[in-house]
Backbone as JSON Lines, residues from 0, in Angstrom:
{"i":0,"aa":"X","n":[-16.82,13.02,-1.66],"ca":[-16.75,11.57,-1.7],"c":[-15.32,11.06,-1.5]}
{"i":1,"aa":"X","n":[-14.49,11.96,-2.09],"ca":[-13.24,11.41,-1.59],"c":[-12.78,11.75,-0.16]}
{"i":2,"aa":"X","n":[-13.16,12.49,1.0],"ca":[-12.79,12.12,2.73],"c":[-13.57,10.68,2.53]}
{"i":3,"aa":"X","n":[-14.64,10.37,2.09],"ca":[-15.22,9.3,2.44],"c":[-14.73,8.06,2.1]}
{"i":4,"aa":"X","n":[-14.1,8.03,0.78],"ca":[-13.33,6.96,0.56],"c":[-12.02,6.79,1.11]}
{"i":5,"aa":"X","n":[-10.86,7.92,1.38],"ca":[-9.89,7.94,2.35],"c":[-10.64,7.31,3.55]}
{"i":6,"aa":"X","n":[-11.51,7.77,4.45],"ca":[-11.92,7.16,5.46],"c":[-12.16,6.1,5.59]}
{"i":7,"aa":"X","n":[-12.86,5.38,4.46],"ca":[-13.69,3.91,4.43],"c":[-12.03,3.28,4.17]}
{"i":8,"aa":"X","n":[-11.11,3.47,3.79],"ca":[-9.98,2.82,3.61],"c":[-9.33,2.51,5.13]}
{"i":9,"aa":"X","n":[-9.15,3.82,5.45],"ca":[-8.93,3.67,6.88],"c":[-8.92,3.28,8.06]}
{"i":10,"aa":"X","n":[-10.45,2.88,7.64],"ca":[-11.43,1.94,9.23],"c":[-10.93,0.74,8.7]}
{"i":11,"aa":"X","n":[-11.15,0.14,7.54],"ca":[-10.7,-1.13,6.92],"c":[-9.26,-1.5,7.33]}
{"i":12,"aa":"X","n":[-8.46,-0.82,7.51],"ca":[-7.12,-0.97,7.94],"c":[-7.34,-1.33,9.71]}
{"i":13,"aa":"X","n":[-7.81,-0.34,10.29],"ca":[-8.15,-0.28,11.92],"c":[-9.12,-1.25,12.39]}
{"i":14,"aa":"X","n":[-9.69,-1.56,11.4],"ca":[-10.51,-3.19,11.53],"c":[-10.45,-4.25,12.03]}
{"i":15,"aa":"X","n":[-8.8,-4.11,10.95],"ca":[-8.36,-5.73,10.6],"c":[-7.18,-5.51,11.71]}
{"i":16,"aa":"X","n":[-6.85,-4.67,12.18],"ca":[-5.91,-4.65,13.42],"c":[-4.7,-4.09,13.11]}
{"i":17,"aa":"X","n":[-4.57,-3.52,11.9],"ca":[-3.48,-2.65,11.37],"c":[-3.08,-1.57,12.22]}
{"i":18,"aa":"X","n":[-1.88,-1.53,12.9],"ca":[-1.63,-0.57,14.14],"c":[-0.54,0.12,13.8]}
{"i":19,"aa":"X","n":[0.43,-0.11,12.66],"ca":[1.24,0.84,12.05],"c":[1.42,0.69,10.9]}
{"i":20,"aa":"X","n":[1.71,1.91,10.26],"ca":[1.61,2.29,8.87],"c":[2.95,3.27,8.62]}
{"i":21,"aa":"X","n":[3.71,2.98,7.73],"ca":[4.48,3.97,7.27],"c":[4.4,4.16,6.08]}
{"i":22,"aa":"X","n":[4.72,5.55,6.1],"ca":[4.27,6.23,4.26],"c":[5.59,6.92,3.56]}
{"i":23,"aa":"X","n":[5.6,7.1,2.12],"ca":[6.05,7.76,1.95],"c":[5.39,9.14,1.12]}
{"i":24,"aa":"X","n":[5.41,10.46,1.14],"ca":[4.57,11.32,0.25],"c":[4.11,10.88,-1.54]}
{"i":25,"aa":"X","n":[2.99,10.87,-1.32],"ca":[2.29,10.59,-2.99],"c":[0.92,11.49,-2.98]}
{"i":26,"aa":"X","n":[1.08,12.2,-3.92],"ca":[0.16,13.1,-4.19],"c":[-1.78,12.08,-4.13]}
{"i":27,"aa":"X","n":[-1.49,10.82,-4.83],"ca":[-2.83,10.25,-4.83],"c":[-2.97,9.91,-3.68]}
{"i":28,"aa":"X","n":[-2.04,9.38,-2.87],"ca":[-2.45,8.89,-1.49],"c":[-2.46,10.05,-0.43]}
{"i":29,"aa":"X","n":[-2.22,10.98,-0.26],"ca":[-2.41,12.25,0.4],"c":[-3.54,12.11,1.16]}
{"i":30,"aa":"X","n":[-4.62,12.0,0.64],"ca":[-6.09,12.4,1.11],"c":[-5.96,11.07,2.57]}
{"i":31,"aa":"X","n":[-5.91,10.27,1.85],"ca":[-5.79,8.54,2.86],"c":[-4.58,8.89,3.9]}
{"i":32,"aa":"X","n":[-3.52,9.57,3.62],"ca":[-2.4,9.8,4.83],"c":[-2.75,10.84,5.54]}
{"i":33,"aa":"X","n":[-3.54,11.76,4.93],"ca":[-4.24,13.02,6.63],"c":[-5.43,12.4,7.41]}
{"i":34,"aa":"X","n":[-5.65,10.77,6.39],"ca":[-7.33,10.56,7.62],"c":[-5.98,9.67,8.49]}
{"i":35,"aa":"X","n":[-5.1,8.68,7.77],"ca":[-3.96,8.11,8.91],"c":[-3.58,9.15,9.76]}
{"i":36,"aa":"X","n":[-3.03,10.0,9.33],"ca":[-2.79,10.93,10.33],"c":[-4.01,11.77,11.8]}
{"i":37,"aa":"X","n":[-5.0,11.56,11.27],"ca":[-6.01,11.54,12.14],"c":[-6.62,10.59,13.11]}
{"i":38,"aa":"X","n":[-6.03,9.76,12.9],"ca":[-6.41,7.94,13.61],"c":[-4.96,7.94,14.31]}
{"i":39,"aa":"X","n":[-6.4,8.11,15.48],"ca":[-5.47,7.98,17.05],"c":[-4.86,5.96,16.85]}
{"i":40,"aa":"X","n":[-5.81,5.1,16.19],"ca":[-5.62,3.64,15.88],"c":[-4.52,3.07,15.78]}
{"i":41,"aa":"X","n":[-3.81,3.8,14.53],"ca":[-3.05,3.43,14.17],"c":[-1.36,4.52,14.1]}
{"i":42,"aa":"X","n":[-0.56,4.07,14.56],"ca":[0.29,4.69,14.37],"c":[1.71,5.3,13.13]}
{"i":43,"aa":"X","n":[1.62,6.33,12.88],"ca":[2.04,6.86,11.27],"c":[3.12,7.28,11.95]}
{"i":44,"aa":"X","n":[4.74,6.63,10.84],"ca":[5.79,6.91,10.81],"c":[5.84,7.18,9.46]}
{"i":45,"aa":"X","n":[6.09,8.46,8.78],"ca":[6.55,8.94,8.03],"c":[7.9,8.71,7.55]}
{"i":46,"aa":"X","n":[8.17,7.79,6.02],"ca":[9.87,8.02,5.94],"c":[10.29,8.58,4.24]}
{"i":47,"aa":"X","n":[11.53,8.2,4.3],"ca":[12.11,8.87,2.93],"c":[11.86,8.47,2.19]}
{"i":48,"aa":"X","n":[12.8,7.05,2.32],"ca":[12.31,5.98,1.15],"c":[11.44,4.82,1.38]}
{"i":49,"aa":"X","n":[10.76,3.92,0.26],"ca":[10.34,2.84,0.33],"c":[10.98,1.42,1.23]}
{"i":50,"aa":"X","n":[12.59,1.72,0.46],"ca":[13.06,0.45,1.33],"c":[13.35,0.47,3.18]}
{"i":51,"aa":"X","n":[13.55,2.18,3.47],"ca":[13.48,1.96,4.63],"c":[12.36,2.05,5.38]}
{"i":52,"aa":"X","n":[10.58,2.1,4.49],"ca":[9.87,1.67,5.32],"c":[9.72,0.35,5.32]}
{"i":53,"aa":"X","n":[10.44,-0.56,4.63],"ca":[10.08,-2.0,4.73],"c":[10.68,-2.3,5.69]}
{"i":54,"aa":"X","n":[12.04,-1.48,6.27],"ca":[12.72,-2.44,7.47],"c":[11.53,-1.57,8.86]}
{"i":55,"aa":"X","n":[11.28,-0.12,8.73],"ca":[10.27,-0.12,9.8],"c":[9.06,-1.03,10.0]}
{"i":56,"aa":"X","n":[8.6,-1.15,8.69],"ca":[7.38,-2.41,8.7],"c":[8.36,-3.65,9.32]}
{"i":57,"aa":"X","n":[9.5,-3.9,9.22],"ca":[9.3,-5.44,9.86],"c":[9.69,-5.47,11.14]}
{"i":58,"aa":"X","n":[10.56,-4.1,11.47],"ca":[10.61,-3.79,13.05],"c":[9.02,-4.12,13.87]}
{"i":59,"aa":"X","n":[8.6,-3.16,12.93],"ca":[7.03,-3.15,14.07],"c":[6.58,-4.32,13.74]}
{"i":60,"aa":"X","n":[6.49,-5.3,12.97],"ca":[5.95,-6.74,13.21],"c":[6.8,-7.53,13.88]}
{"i":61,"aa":"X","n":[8.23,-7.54,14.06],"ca":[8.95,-8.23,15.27],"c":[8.54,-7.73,16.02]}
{"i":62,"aa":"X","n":[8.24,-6.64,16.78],"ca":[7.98,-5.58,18.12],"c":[6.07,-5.92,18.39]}
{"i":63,"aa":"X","n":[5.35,-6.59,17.55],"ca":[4.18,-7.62,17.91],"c":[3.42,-6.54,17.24]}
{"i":64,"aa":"X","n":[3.37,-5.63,16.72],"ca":[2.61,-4.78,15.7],"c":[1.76,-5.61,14.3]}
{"i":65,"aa":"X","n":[0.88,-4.79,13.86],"ca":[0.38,-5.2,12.5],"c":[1.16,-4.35,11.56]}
{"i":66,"aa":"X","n":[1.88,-3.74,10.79],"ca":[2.33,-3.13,9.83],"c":[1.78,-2.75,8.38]}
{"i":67,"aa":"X","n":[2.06,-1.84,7.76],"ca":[1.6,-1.6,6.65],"c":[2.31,-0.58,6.12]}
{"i":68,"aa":"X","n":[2.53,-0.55,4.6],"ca":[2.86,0.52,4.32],"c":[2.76,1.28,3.04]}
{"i":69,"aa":"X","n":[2.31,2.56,2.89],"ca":[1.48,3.33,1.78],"c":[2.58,4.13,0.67]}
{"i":70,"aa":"X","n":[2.7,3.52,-0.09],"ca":[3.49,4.44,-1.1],"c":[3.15,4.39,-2.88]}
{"i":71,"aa":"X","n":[4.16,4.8,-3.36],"ca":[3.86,4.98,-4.98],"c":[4.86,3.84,-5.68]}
{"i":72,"aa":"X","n":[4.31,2.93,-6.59],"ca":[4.73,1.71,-7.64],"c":[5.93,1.99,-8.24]}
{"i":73,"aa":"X","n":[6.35,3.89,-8.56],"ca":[7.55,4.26,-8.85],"c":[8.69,3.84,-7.91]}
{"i":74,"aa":"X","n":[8.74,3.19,-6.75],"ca":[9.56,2.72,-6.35],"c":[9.62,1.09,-5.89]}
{"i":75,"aa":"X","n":[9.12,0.96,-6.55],"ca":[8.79,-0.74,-6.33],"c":[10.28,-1.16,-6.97]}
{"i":76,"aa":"X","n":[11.04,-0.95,-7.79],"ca":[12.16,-1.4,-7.98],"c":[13.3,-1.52,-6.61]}
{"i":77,"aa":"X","n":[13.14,-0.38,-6.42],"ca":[14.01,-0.05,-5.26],"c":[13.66,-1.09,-3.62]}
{"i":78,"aa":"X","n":[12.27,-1.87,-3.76],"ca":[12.47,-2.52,-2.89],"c":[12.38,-4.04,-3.08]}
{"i":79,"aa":"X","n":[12.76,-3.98,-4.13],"ca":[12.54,-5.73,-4.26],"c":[13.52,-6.47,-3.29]}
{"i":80,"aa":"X","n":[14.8,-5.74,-3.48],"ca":[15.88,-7.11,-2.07],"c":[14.99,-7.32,-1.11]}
{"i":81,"aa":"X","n":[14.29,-5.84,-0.58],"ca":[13.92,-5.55,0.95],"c":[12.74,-6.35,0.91]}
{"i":82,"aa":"X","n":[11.9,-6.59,-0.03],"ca":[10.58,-7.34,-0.34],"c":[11.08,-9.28,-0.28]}
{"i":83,"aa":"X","n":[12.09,-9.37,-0.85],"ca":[12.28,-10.75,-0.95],"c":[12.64,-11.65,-0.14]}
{"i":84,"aa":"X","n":[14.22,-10.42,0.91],"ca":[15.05,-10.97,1.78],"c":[14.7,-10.83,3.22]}
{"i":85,"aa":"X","n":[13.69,-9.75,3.38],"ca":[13.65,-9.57,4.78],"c":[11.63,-10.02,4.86]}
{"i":86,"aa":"X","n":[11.1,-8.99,4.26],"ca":[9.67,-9.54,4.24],"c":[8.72,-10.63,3.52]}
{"i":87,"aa":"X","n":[9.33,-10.94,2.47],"ca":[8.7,-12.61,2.22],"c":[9.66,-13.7,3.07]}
{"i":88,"aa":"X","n":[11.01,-13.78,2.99],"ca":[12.02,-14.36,3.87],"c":[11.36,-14.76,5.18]}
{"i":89,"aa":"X","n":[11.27,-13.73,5.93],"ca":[10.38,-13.92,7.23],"c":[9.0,-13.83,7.88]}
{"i":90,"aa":"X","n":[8.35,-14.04,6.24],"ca":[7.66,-14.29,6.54],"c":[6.49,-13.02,7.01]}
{"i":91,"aa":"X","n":[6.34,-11.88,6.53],"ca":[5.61,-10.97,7.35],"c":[4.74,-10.58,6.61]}
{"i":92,"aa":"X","n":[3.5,-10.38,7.14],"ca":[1.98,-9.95,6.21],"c":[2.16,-8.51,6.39]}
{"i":93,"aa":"X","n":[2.21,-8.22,5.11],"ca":[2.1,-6.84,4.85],"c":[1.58,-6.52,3.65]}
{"i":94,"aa":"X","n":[0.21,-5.78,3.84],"ca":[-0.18,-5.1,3.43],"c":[0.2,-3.54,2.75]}
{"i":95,"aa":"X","n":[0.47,-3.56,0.8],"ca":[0.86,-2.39,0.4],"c":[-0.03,-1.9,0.09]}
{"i":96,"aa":"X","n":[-0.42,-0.49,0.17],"ca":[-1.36,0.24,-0.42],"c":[-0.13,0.94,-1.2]}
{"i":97,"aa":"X","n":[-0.59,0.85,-2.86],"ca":[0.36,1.22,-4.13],"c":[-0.1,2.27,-5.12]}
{"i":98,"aa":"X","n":[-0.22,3.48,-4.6],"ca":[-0.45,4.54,-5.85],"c":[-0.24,3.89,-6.81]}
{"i":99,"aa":"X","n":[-0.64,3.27,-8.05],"ca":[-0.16,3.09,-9.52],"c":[-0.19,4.05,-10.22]}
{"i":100,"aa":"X","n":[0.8,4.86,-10.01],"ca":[1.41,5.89,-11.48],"c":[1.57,5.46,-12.61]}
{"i":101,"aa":"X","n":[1.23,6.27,-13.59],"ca":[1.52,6.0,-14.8],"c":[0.52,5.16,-16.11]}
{"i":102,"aa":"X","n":[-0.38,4.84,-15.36],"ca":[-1.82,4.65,-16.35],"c":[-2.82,5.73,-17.0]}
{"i":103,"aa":"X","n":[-3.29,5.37,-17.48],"ca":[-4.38,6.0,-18.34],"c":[-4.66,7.43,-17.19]}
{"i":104,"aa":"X","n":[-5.11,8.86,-17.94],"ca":[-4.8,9.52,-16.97],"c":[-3.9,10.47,-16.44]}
{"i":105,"aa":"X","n":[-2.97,9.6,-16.39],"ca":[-1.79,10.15,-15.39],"c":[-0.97,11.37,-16.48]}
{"i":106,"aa":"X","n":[-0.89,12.28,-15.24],"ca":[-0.05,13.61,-15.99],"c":[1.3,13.95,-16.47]}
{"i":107,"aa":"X","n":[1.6,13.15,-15.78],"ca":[3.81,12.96,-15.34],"c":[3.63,11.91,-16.06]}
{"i":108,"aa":"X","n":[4.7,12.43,-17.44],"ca":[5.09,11.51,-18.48],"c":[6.0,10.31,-17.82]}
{"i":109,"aa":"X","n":[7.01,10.8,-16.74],"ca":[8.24,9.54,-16.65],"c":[7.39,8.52,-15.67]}
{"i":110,"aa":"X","n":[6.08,8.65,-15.05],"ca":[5.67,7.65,-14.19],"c":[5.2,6.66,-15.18]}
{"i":111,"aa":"X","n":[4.99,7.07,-16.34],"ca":[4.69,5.71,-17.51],"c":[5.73,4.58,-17.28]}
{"i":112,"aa":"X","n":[6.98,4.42,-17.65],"ca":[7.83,3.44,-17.7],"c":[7.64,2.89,-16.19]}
{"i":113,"aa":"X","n":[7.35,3.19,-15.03],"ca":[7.51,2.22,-14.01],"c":[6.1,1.76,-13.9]}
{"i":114,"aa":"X","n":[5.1,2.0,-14.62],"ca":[3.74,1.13,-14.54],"c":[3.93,0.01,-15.57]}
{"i":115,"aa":"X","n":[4.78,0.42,-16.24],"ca":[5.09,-0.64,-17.38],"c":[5.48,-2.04,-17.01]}
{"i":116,"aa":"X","n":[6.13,-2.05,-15.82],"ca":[6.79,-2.61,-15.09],"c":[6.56,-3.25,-13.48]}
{"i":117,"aa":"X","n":[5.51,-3.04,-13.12],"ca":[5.05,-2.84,-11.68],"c":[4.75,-4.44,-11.73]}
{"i":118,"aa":"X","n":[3.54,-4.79,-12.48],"ca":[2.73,-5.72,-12.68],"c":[3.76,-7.02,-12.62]}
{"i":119,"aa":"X","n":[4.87,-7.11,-13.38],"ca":[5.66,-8.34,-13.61],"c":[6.56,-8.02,-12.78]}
{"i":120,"aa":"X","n":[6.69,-7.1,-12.02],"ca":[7.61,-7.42,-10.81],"c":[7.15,-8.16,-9.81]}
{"i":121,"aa":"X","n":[5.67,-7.83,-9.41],"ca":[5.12,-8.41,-8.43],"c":[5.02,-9.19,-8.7]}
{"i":122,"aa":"X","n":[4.23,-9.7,-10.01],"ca":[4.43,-11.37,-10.19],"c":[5.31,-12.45,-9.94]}
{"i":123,"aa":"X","n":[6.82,-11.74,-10.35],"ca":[7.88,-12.31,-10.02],"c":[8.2,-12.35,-9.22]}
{"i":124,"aa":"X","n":[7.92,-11.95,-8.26],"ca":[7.73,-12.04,-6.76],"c":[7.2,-12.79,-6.02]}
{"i":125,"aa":"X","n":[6.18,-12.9,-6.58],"ca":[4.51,-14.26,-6.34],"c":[3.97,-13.36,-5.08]}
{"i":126,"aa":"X","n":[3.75,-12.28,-5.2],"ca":[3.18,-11.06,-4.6],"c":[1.8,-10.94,-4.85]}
{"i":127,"aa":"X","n":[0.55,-11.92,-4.45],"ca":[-0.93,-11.06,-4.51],"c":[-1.02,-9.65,-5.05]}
{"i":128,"aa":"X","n":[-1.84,-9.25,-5.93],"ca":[-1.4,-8.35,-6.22],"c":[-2.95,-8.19,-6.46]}
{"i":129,"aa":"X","n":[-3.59,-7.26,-6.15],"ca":[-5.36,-6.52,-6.29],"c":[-4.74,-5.02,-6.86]}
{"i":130,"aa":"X","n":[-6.07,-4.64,-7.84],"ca":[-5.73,-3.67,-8.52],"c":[-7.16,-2.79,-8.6]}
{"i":131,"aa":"X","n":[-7.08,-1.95,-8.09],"ca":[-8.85,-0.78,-7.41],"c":[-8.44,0.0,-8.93]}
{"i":132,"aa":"X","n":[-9.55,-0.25,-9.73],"ca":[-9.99,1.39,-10.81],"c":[-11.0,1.49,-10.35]}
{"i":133,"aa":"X","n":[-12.21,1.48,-9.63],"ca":[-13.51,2.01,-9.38],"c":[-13.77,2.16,-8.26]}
{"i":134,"aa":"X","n":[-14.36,3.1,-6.91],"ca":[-14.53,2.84,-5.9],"c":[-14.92,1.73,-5.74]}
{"i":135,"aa":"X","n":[-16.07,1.17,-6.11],"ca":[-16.26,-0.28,-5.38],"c":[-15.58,-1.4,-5.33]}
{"i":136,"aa":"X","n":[-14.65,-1.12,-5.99],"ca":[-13.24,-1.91,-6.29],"c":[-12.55,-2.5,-4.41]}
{"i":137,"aa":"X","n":[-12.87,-1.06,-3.48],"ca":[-12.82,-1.25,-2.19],"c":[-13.52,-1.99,-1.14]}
{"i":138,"aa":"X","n":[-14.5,-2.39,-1.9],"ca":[-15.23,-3.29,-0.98],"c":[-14.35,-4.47,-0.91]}
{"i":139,"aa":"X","n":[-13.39,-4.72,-1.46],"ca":[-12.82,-6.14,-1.1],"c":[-11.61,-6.0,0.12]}
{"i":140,"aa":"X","n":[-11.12,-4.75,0.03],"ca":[-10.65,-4.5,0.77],"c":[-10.08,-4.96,2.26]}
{"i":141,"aa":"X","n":[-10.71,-5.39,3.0],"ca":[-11.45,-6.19,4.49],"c":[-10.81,-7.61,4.09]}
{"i":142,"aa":"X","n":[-11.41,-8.47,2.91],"ca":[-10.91,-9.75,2.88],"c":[-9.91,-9.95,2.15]}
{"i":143,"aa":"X","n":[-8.71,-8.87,2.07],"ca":[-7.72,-8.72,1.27],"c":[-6.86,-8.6,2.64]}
{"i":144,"aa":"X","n":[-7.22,-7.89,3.4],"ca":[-6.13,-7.18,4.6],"c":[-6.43,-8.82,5.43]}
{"i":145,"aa":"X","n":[-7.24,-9.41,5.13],"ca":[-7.83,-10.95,6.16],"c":[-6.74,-11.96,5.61]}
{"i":146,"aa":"X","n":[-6.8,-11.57,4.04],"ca":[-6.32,-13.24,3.63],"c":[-4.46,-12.39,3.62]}
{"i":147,"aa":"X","n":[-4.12,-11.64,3.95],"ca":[-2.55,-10.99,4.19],"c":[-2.07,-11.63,5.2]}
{"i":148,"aa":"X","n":[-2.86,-11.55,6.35],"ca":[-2.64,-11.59,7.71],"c":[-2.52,-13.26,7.85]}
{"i":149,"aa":"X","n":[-3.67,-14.26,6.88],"ca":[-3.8,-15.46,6.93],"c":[-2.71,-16.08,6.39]}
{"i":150,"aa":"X","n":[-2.06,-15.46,4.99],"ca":[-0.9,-16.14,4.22],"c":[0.48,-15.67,4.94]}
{"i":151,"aa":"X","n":[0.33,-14.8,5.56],"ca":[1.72,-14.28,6.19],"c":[2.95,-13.65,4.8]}
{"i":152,"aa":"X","n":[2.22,-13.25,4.12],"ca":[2.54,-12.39,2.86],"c":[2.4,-11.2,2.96]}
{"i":153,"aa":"X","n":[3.35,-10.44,1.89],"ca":[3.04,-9.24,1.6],"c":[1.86,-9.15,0.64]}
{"i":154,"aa":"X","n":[1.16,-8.22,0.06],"ca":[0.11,-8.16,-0.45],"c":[0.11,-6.89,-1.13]}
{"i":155,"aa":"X","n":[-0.31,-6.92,-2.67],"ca":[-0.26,-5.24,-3.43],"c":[-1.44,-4.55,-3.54]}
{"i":156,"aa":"X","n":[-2.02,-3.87,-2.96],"ca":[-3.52,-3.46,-3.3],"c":[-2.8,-2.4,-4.13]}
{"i":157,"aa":"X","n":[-2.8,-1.78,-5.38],"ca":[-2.63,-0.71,-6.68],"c":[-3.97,-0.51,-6.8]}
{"i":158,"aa":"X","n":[-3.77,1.19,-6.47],"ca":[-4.93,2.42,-6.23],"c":[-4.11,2.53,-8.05]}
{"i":159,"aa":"X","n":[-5.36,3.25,-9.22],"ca":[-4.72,4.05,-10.28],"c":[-5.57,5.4,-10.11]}
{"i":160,"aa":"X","n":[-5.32,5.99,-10.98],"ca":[-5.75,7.29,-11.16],"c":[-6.96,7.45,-11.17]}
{"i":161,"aa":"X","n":[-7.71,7.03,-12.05],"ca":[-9.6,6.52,-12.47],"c":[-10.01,6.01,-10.74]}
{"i":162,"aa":"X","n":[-9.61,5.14,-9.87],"ca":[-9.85,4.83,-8.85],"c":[-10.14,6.0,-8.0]}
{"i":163,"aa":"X","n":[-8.92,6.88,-7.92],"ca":[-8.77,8.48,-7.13],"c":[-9.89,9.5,-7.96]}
{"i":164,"aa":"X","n":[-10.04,9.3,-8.87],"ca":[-10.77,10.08,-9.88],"c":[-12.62,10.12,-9.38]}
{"i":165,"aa":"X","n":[-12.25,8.62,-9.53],"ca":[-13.9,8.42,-9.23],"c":[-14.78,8.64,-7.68]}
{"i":166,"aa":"X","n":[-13.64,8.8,-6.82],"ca":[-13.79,8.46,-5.3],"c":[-14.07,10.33,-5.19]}
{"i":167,"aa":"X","n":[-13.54,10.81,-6.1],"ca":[-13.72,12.41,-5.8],"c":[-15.33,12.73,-6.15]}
């Protein structure tokens, strides 16, 4: 069940016209970055950090792309300038898909303190922010990546553990 939910994530992205994606490695999102990696659709740039996939995400939306990009909430600190000054600033719909580390679950004691924290960053941000614990949690999916593209916002979809759990 979980290729199937990586997959059903996937088409949902290739749907809505999502044509690049950059990631950074996260053990929960793994399964979802080998079906990206399998989708001729969309194109996967792999990088180091978070903040420098935000400047690839806004390259490829100046360059007439859809953008997106898949990483873990443990670094959501690290991109707030890049979130404020370059992609709410100008304006660019982007869609995050957000491992949420550190909830109920979770094995790695230090990912606690940055879940502690995730939630009121985005807020402070005025960052949409959707939060999947159950597969069907994904059915909204589609009119989440719709109303991104409509507000010309970034957008937080937070995957947690119970979400990955249940999809297996």
């Amino acid at each position: 069940m979980a290729k199937e939910m990586d997959r059903r994530i996937i088409g949902d992205f290739v749907a809505n016209g999502v044509d690049f994606v950059t990631s950074v490695p996260c053990k929960q999102l793994a399964g979802v970055i080998e079906v990206l990696d399998e989708t001729s659709a969309i194109r996967h740039v792999p990088c180091n950090k978070e903040d420098e996939g935000m400047g690839l995400a806004a390259g490829a939306y100046m360059g007439g792309m859809r953008p997106s990009i898949f990483m873990q909430n443990t670094a959501l600190g690290v991109v707030v300038n890049t979130l404020a000054t370059l992609i709410q600033f100008y304006q660019i719909p982007l869609p995050m898909l957000i491992s949420y580390r550190g909830e109920v679950g979770e094995p790695v004691a230090c990912q606690v303190e940055m879940a502690l924290h995730t939630k009121a960053i985005l807020n402070q941000l005025h960052i949409p922010t959707y939060h999947f614990h159950k597969p069907e949690d994904a059915e909204e999916l589609p009119g989440i990546l719709d109303y991104t593209q409509m507000c010309k916002k970034p957008v937080a979809i937070l995957t947690d553990a119970s979400f990955w759990r249940a999809a297996q």
